[in-house]
N, C-alpha and C positions, 0 to 999 in steps of 0.2 A: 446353599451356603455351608461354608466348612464350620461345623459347629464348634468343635475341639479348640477349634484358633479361636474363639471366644474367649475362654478358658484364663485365668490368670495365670503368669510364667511360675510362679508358689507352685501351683496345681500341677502344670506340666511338668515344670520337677519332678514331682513325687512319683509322676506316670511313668518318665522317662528312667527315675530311680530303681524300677520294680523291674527291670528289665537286664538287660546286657548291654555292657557299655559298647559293644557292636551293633547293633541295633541301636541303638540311642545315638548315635553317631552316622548311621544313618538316615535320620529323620533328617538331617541339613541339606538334604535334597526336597524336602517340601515345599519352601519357601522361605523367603529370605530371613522370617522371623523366626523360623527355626532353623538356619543355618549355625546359630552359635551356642542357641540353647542349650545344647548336649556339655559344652565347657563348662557350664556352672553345675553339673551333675557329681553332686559329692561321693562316688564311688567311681571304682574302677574294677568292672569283672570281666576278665575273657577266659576262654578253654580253648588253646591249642591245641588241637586233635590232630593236625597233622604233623608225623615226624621229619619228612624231607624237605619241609617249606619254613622250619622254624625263622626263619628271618624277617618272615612274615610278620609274626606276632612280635618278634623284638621290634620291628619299626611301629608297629602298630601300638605297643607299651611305650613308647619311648615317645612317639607322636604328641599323645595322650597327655603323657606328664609336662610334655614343653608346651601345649596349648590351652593347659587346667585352668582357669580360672576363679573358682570356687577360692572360699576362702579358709576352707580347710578339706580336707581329703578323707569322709569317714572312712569308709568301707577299701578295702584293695584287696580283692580275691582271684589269683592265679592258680590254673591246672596247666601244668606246663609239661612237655613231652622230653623224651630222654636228651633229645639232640639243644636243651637249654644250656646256653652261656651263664656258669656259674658269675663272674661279673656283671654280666648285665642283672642278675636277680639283685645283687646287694648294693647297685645303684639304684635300680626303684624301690628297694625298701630304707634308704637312705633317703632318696625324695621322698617317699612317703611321710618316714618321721618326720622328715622338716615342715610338714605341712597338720601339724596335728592327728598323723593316724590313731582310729582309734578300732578300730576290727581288720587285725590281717590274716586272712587264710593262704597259704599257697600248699599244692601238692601237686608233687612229680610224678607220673604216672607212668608207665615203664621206665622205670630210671634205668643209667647206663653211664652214666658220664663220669661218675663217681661223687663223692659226699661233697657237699658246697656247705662253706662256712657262713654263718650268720651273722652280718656285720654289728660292730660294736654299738652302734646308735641306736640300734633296736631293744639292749637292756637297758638303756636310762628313759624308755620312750613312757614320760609318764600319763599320757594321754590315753594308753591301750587299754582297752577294754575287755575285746577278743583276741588270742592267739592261738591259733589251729596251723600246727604247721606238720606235713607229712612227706615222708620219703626220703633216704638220705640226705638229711640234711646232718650235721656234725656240729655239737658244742665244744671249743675246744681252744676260744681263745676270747675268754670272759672278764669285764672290769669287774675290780676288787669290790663296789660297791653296784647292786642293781635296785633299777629305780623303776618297778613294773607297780607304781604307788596305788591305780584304780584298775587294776586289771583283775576281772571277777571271772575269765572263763577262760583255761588253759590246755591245749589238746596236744599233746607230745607223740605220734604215731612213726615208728621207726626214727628216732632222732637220737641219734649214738652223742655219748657224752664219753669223754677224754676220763675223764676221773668220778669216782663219788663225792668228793668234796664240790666237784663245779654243780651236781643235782643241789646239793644242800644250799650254796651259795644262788641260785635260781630261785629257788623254793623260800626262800626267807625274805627274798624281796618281792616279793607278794602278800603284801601283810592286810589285802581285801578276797584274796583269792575263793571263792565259792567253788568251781566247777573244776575239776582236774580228771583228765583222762591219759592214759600211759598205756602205749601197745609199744610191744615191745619186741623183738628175736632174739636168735640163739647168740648172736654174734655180738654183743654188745658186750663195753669192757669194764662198766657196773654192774660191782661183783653185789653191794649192799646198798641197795635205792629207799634213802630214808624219805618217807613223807609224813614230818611235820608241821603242819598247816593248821593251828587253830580255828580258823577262820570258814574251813571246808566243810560243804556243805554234802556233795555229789563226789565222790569218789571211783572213778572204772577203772580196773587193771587189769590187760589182755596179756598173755606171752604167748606166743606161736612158733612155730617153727614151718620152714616151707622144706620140703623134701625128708630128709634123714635127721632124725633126732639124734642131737649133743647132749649131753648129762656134763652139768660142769659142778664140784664141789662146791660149796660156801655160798652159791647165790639164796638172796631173798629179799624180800621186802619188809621193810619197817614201817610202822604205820601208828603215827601219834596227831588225830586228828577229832579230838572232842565232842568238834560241832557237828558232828557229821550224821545226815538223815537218812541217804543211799548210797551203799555200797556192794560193787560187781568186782570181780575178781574170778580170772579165766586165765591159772597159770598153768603153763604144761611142765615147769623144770626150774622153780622156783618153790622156796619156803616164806609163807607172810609169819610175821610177829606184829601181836600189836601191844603196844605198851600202855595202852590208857584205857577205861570202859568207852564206852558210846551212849549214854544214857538217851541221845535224842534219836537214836537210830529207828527207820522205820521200813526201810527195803532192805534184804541183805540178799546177792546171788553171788552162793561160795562154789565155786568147780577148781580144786584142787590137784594137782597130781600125787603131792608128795604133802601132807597133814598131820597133826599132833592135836588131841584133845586139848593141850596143855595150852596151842595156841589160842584158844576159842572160847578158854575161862573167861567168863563175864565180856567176853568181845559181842555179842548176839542177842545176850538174855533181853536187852530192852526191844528187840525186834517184832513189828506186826504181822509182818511178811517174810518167810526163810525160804530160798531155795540151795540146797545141798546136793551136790558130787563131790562126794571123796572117798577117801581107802580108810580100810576100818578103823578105828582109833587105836593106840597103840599101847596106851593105860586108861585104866580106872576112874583117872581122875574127877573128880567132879565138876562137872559143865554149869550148874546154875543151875537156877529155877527161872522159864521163860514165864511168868507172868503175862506178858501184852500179848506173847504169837496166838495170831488166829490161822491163818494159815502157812503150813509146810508142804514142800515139794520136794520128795526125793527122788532123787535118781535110783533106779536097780542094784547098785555098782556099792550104795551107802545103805544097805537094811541095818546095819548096825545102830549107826547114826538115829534111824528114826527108832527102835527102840529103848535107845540112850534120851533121846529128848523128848521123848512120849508120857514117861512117867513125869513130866516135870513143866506140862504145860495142859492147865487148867481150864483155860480158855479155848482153846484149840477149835476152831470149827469147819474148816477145809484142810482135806488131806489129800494127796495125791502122790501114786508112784509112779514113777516115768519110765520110760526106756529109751534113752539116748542109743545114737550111731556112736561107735567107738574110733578107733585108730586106721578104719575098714575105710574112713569117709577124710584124708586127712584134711581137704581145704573143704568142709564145711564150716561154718561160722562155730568158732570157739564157744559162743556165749550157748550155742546149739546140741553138739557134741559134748559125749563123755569123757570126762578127761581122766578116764582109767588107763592103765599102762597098755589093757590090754579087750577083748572083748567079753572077760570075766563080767557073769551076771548074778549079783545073789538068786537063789530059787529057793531057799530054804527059810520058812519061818518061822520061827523060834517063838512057841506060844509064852505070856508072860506067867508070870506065876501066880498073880492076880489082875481081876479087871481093872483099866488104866480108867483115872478118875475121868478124864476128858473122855472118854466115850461115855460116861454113862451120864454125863452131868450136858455137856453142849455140842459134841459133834452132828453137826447136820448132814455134811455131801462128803463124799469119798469114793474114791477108787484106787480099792482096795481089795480084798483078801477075803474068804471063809469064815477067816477069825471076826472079824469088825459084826458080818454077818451076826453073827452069833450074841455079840457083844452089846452092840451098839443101839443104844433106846433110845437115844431121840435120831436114830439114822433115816434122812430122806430118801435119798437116793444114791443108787450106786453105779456107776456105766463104767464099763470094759473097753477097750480097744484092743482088738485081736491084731498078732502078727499079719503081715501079710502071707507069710508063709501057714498060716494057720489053716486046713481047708475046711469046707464047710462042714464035713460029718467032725469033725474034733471040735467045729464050735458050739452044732448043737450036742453034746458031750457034757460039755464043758456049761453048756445052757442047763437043761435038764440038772445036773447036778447041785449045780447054784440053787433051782428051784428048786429042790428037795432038803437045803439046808434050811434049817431053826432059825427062825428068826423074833430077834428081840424086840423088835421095833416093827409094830405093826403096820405103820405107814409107809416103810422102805420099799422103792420099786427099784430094781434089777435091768438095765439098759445093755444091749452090746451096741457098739458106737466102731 
């Protein structure tokens, strides 16, 4: 006995929900009682993978929505190949809003066809919840009023905007907006991308460039966002400002190209968690006292940094120095990579003039340096990871040495990893 067909049609919904609306459209080959099943299936997902057959997937989109039955359309997620009809895309997301969309993903994947406009129905769509939209797509012919009234998660990934005013005009009709992510290239014609968002909770911001790097003057990011608990930021040729503290902030991952201490007064100080690449600071200025950070991660490229925020973070009790691939590696993943101009590595370190209170009061784990060695009383453990290029008589060297330094902290063991 077919057990499954037991099963109440509730149930097989859900089964058939978890799947690909290719597959699930399949099943109407079982039998006749799942011949229609698949129409009440409140999603719609397909990946066209292939580029000389696209007509496929338009009949196959377009089937789909003339046989829906459901009485609203949650889900509509498109991976669509370069050879995609810009009008066919903004007729099903045209159907879509009409039927209550409330999560739409679509992305282009070798694009080629050139930027596809986003039809007007989709800013008053108050129903949307998710919007992940990636690949040439172009903002650039926007009503004066948007109505994105419950949309809490918004992902911006290559999507060229006409002006800085249409960003602003976007971003303020989102007055539940939690989640924003913005990747971005060199060729975009927002020169000042402001994100003020009261309401944000999760903030990511990528810039990249694919081939040969542009330096354009005046670009940056403004960033007036209160509510905000994590914040990533991975710009290669961009300046951030932020104009508000973050008191509730709890992640922060800053990789910079271009940096000013003056940015980062009181933008961090509430943070529990920091990771840092940047270019040394450029003044004096006073960066705060981190009170909350426990742990810091710097990059090699930022020693300054960490002795700038070392004396001024109490609590402190995971430290860690990195070594990022530099400009050597250019399509590794931004968040990955040093976003130094160059393959400059600090090697020199500048002993302090006194011991820093966080080593002697709660630093536990590190990996670190001779100094901390020396320093650091309540230090557990310390492990190393050698270059690859590193050969083995330099590491035992470099071993032996380590074990011949003083140590303050009796319990400290010494790991190469």
């Amino acid at each position: 006995m077919d057990r499954i067909s037991l099963l109440s049609d509730d149930l097989l919904l859900k089964i058939l929900y978890l799947g690909t609306t290719k597959d699930a459209v399949t099943t109407s080959l079982l039998s006749k009682r799942w011949c229609s099943l698949w129409k009440h299936v409140p999603k719609l997902t397909y990946w066209d993978l292939n580029t000389s057959e696209y007509w496929k997937a338009s009949r196959f989109v377009d089937k789909f929505l003339l046989l829906h039955k459901a009485p609203v359309l949650e889900t509509m997620n498109l991976s669509l190949c370069r050879n995609c009809c810009p009008t066919d895309i903004q007729t099903w997301i045209n159907l879509a809003v009409s039927r209550g969309l409330q999560n739409l993903i679509i992305h282009r994947y070798r694009p080629g066809s050139g930027f596809i406009r986003l039809p007007r129905s989709l800013y008053t769509c108050g129903t949307l919840v998710t919007l992940k939209i990636a690949s040439e797509f172009i903002v650039d012919y926007v009503p004066l009023t948007i109505s994105f009234w419950s949309l809490k998660v918004l992902a911006l990934c290559f999507v060229k905007f006409s002006s800085n005013e249409l960003v602003d005009r976007i971003l303020s009709g989102c007055p539940v907006l939690e989640d924003l992510k913005v990747i971005r290239g060199s060729n975009d014609n927002v020169k000042t991308f402001t994100i003020a968002v009261p309401s944000l909770k999760i903030l990511t911001i990528i810039e990249t460039t694919c081939g040969s790097y542009i330096w354009r003057d005046g670009i940056r990011f403004v960033i007036n966002t209160p509510s905000l608990k994590s914040l990533t930021i991975a710009n290669q040729f961009s300046w951030c400002d932020s104009l508000v503290s973050m008191p509730y902030l709890v992640n922060a991952d800053i990789k910079l190209r271009h940096g000013d201490s003056k940015k980062f007064e009181g933008m961090l100080i509430s943070a529990k968690h920091i990771s840092l690449c940047l270019p040394p600071p450029m003044n004096s200025c006073p960066i705060g006292v981190f009170n909350q950070l426990v742990s810091l991660n710097i990059c090699t490229c930022s020693l300054d940094w960490c002795r700038l925020i070392l004396n001024h973070t109490p609590k402190l009790r995971l430290l860690r120095f990195e070594l990022k691939q530099a400009r050597l590696y250019p399509y590794r993943d931004p968040l990955q990579r040093c976003c130094s101009s160059s393959v400059y590595v600090q090697t020199r370190w500048e002993q302090p003039s006194s011991i820093l209170d966080c080593l002697i009061s709660t630093l536990e784990t590190k990996k670190v340096v001779m100094y901390l060695l020396e320093n650091s009383r309540q230090l557990k453990a310390m492990s190393i990871r050698s270059s690859n290029l590193t050969s083995c008589v330099e590491k035992l060297k470099m071993l032996q040495e380590l074990s011949s330094t003083p140590r303050t902290s009796s319990k400290c063991r010494v790991l190469f990893i």
